[in-house]
Structure formats: C-alpha cells, structure tokens
C-alpha positions as CSV (number, residue, x, y, z in Angstrom):
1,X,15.7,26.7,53.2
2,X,13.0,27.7,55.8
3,X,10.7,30.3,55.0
4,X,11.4,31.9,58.1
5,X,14.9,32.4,57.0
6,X,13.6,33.4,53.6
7,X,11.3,36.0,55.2
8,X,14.3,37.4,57.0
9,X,16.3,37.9,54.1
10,X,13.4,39.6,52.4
11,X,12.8,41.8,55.5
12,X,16.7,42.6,55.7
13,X,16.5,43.5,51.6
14,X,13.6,45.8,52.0
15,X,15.4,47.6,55.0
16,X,18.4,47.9,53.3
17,X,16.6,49.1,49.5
18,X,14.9,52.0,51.7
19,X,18.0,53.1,53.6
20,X,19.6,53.1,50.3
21,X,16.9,55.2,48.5
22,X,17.1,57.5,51.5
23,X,20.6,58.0,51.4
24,X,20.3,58.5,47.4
25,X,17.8,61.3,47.7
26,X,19.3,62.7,50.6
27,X,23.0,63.2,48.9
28,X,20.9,63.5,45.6
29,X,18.5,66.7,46.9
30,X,19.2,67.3,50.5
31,X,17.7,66.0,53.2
32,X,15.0,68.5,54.5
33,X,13.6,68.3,50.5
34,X,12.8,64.2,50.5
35,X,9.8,63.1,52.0
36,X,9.1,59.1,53.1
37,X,6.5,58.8,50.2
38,X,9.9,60.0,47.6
39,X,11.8,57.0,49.6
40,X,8.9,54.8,49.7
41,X,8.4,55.1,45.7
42,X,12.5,55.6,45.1
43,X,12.5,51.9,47.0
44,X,9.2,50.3,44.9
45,X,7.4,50.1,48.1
46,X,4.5,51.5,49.6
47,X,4.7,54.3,52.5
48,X,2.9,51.6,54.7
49,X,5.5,49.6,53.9
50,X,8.1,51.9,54.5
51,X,6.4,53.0,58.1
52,X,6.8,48.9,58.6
53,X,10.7,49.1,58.7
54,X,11.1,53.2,60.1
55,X,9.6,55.3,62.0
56,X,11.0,58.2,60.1
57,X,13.2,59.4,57.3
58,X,16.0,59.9,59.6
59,X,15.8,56.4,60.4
60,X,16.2,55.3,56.9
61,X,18.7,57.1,56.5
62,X,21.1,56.2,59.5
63,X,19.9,52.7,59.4
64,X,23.5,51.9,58.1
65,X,25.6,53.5,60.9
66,X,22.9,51.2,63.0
67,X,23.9,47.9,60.9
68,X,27.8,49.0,61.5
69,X,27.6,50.0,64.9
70,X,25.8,46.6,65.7
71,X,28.4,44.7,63.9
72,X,30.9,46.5,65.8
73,X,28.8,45.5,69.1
74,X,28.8,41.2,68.0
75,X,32.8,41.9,68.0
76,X,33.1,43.0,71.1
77,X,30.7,40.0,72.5
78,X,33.3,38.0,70.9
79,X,36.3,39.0,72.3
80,X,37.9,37.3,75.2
81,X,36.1,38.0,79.0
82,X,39.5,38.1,80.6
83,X,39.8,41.6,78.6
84,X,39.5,44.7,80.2
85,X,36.5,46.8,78.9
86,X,38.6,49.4,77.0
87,X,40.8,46.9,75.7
88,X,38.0,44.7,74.3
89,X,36.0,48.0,72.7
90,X,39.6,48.9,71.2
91,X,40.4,45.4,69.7
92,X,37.0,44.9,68.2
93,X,37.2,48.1,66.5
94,X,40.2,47.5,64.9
95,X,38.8,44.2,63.7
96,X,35.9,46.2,62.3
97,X,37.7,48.8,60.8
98,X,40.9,46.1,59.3
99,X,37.3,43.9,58.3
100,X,36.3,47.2,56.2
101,X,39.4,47.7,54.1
102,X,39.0,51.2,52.6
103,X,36.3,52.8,54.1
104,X,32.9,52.4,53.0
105,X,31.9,55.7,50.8
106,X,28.4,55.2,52.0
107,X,29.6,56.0,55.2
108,X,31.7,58.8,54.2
109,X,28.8,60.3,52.4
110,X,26.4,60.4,55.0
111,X,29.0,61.7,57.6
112,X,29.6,64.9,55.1
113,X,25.7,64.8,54.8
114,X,25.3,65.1,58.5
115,X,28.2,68.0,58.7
116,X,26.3,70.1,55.9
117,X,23.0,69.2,57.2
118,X,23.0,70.0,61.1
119,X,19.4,69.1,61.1
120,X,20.0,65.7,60.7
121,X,22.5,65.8,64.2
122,X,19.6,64.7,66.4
123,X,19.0,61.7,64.5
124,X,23.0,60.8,64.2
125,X,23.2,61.3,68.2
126,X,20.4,59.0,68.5
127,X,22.2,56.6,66.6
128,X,24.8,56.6,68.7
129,X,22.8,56.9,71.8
130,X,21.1,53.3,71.1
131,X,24.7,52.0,70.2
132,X,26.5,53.4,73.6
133,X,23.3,51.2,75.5
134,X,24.4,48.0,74.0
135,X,28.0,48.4,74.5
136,X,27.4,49.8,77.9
137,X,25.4,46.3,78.9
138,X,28.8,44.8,77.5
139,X,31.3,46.7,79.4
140,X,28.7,46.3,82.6
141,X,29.3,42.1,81.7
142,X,32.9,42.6,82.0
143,X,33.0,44.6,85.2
144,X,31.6,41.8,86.8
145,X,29.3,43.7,89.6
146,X,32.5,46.3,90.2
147,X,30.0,48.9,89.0
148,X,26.8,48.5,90.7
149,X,24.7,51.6,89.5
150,X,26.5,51.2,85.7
151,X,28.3,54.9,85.5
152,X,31.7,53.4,84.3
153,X,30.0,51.2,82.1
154,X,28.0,54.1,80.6
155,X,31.2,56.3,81.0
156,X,33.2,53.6,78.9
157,X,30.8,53.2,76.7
158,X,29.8,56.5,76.0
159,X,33.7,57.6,75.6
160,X,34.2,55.5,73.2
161,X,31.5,56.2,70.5
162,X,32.2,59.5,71.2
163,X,36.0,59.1,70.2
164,X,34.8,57.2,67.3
165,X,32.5,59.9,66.0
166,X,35.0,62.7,66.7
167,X,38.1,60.9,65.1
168,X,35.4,60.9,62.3
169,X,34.9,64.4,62.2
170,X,38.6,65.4,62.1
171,X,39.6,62.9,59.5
172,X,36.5,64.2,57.4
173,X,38.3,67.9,57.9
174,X,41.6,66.7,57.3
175,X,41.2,63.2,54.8
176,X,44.4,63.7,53.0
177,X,47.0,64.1,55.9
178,X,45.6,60.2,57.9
179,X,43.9,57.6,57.6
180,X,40.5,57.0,59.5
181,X,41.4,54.0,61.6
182,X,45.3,55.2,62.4
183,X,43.2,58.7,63.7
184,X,41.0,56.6,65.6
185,X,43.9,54.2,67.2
186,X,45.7,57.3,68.4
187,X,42.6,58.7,69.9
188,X,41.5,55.7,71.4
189,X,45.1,54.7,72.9
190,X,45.1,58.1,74.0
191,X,42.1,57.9,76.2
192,X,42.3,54.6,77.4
193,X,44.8,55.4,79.1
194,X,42.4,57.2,81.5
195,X,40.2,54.1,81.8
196,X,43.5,51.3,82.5
C-alpha cells in the first residue's frame, strides 16, 4: 500500500466524518443553530482542520450531493461516444439510481432539510451549479464542435439537473404515490424529447 493512497483514504474519511457530523447537527438542531467549531468537535477535529476540507458549513453539509453528483458525472464519461448527449445523461442516471437500490435516507434527509430550511437553497444551487459545469464539458465532448460558444451543452446540462432536482422535489411532496427514479424517467423522457 503506498502512503499516498493511504493519505487519500484518510483525506476521503475526514471529509466524509465532517459531512456526516454536519448533516447530524443540522437534522439534529437546524441548520442556522450549528456552527463549524460544533461540526469540527462533533467530527474530533480541529476547526483548522475542518477549514482544510470546507470552506463553510454549507459545504459540509452538501459535500454528499457533491460525492453523488460526481459519481453520476464518471457514468456518463463511461457511456458509449456514439450516444447522443441526452441519451447518455439519461442512461447514466438510471445506472446511478438502479446502482442506489432504495434511496439513500441521507439524501432524503437533507432534501427535506433544504425544503424546511430555504436558507440553505443558495448552497444546494451551488451544488448543482458546479455539477451542471462538469456535465456541460461532457455534453460539449459529445457535440463534437456542433456547438461552438457551448449554449446547448450548458442548456443540456443544465436541463437535466434541473429535472433531477425537481422530480426530487415532487416525489418529496408526494413519496407514497411513486417512486423517485420512475418520477425521474418520466420527467427526463418527457423532456428529451425536446433535445432529440
């Protein structure tokens, strides 16, 4: 094992025991009443330490929609370049979501957070914001130089986290009545058909 690998791992574990800590607190108090020393000392670390891995508590706390979204992101790489944008975005998310199995209730819980904290939506939208640059640099790969200044790819990209993250907020409303993933199919079929 090479200790750069090592250090890795203990870099990912530190990230991920402060994003957990922040999440706790968050659900456990609210998220305007932690501060980063409570999810510094919640973690075991110091608040240098914590200002090593975020820049905020906001951070922390979205760190895991980051994790997924970038996961989601390496799928799409991975997907055949002989795909269409839309169609590549749509596939990969299904394998991401079929990958998931039930859904995670970390996930869950910070999306009701976000819904009865509207204070934290800046910090969710810029979230997405960083994800929607990746997968716009995908979708720009795929085009192949059919979209010189990037607006579709932007466009794409930015349609489709933003059908993600409302097919997220219905199913939150309505949990009982569908399933996450079959409300985000539907959406996503639905509006692809405006980018085929």
């Amino acid at each position: 094992m090479t200790a750069v690998g090592l250090r890795e791992r203990k870099k990912a574990a530190t990230r991920q025991a402060l994003h957990e800590a922040a999440l706790r607190l968050a659900l456990e108090h609210g998220p305007d009443r932690i501060t980063v020393d409570a999810i510094a000392d919640e973690a075991g670390v110091s608040r240098r330490t914590f200002s090593n891995y975020f820049a905020n508590k906001e951070e922390a706390l979205f760190h895991g929609d980051l994790r997924r979204m970038r996961a989601l992101a390496d799928l799409v790489r991975a997907r055949p370049a002989s795909e269409s944008p839309w169609a590549a975005l749509t596939a990969a998310a299904e394998e991401h979501y079929a990958g998931l199995g039930d859904l995670d209730p970390e996930w869950v819980a910070r999306g009701r957070l976000v819904r009865r904290h509207p204070s934290l939506a800046a910090a969710q939208v810029q979230t997405f914001a960083t994800m929607e640059s990746e997968l716009a640099a995908e979708v720009a790969a795929r085009l192949q130089g059919q979209d010189p200044l990037g607006v579709r790819a932007k466009l794409v990209a930015a349609t489709f986290m933003a059908v993600l993250r409302v097919s997220l907020n219905v199913w939150l409303e309505h949990p009982a009545e569908i399933s996450y993933w079959e409300l985000a199919r539907e959406s996503l079929a639905e509006t692809g058909r405006g980018f085929t």
